[in-house]
N, C-alpha and C positions, 0 to 999 in steps of 0.2 A: 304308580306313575302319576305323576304331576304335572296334567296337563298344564296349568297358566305357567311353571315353571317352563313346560318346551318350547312353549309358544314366546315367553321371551325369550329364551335363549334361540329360537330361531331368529326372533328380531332382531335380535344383536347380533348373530352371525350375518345376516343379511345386511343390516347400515351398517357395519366396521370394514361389509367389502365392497361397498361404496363408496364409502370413506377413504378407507384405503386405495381404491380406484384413481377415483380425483385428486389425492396429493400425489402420487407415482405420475398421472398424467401431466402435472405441474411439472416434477422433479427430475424425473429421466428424461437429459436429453438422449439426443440418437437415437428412442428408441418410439414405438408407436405403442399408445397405451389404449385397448378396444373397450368396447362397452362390457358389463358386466351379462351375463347370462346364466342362466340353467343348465346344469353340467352333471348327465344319466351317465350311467355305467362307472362308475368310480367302485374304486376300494377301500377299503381301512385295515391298515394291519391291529389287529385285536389277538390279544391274546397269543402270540409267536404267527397269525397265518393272516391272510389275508381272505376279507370278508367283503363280498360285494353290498355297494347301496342300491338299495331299488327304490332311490326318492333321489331330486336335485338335489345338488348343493349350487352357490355362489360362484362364479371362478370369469375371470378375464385375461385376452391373451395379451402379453407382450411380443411384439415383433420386433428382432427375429427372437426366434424360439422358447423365447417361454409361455408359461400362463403361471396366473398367480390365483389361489383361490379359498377357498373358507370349506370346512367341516366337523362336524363335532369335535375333531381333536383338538381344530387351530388352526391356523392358516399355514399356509403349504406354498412353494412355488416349484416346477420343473420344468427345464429345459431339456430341449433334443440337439446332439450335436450327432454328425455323421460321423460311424467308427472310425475312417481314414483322416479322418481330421485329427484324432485324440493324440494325447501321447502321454506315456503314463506318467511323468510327473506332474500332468494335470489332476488326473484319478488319485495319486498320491496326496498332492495337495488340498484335494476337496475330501476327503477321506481324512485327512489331520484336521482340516477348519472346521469341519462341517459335525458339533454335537449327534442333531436329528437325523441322518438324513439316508438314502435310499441311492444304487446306482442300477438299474434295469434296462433290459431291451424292450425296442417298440413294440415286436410280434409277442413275444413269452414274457409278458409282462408279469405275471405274478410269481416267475422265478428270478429272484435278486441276484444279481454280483455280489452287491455289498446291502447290508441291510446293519445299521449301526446299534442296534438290538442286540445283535448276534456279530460281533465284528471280525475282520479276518485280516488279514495282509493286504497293503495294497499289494503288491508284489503278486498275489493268489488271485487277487480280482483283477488286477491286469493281464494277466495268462488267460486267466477264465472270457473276458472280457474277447481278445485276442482270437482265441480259439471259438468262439460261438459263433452264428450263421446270420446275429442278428446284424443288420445294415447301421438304424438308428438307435444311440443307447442313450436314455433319460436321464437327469442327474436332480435329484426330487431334495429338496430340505424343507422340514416340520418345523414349525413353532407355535405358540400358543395362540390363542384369540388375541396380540396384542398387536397391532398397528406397528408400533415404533420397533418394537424387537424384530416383524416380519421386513420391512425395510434396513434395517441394521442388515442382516442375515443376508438380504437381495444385494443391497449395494456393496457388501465382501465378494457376494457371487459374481456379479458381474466385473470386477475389477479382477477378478481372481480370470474367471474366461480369458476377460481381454490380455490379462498378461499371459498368456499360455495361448494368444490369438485366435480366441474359437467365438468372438464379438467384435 
């Protein structure tokens, strides 16, 4: 292990999601862009499961419902929509655009709908979705440590919501 290697690489995780902060607060309108903070209890899927951090990472919320944030993998964003809201040409839709990305409930967060690792039917993860107890279901996309690709990836998300009227 190479410490002054993690120690930049924490650096640059930490100003890229500053960075990234302040142009999204310029760029989105309608929405509210908060301060950057320290963000306990997260996961990383590693290796097919998900593996708890017991250290912060970087992360800020977008209102309404997202937050957008940084971790060794890359930055990340997810939103919560309330299940009665959904409709599954939404799930469908986000499940075709969406390369990285993760569909979970708020309560059994570590067991996926959709996890794009292991990919399924929307059609499977809409049933499954449909059929669970959970209330709010999260719709999470990964991409690397790169500013420009995490907003690319944000501004498809949000225009994808709004026409499926869940923004």
């Amino acid at each position: 292990m190479d410490v002054r290697e993690i120690h930049e690489f924490l650096n640059r995780m930490w100003e890229e999601t500053f960075r990234l902060r302040e142009e999204l607060r310029e760029e989105l309108e309608g929405f509210e862009v908060e301060e950057v903070t320290e963000v306990f209890n997260a996961y990383l899927y590693i290796d097919g499961e998900w593996k708890e951090m017991k250290y912060p990472h970087p992360a800020f919320t977008i209102r309404p419902g997202g937050e957008v944030g940084a971790t060794p993998q890359g930055f990340y964003f997810v939103f919560a929509f309330d299940k009665e809201d959904l409709k599954e040409e939404f799930v469908r839709d986000f499940i075709i655009t969406f390369r990285q990305s993760f569909i979970y409930g708020m309560e059994n967060f570590l067991e996926d709908f959709y996890n794009s690792t292991n990919p399924r039917s929307f059609k499977e993860v809409w049933s499954d979705i449909v059929k669970s107890r959970e209330r709010i279901i999260n719709f999470e996309v990964d991409t690397d440590l790169n500013k420009d690709e995490l907003k690319k990836e944000l501004l498809k998300f949000i225009n994808l919501a709004k026409r499926h009227g869940l923004l």
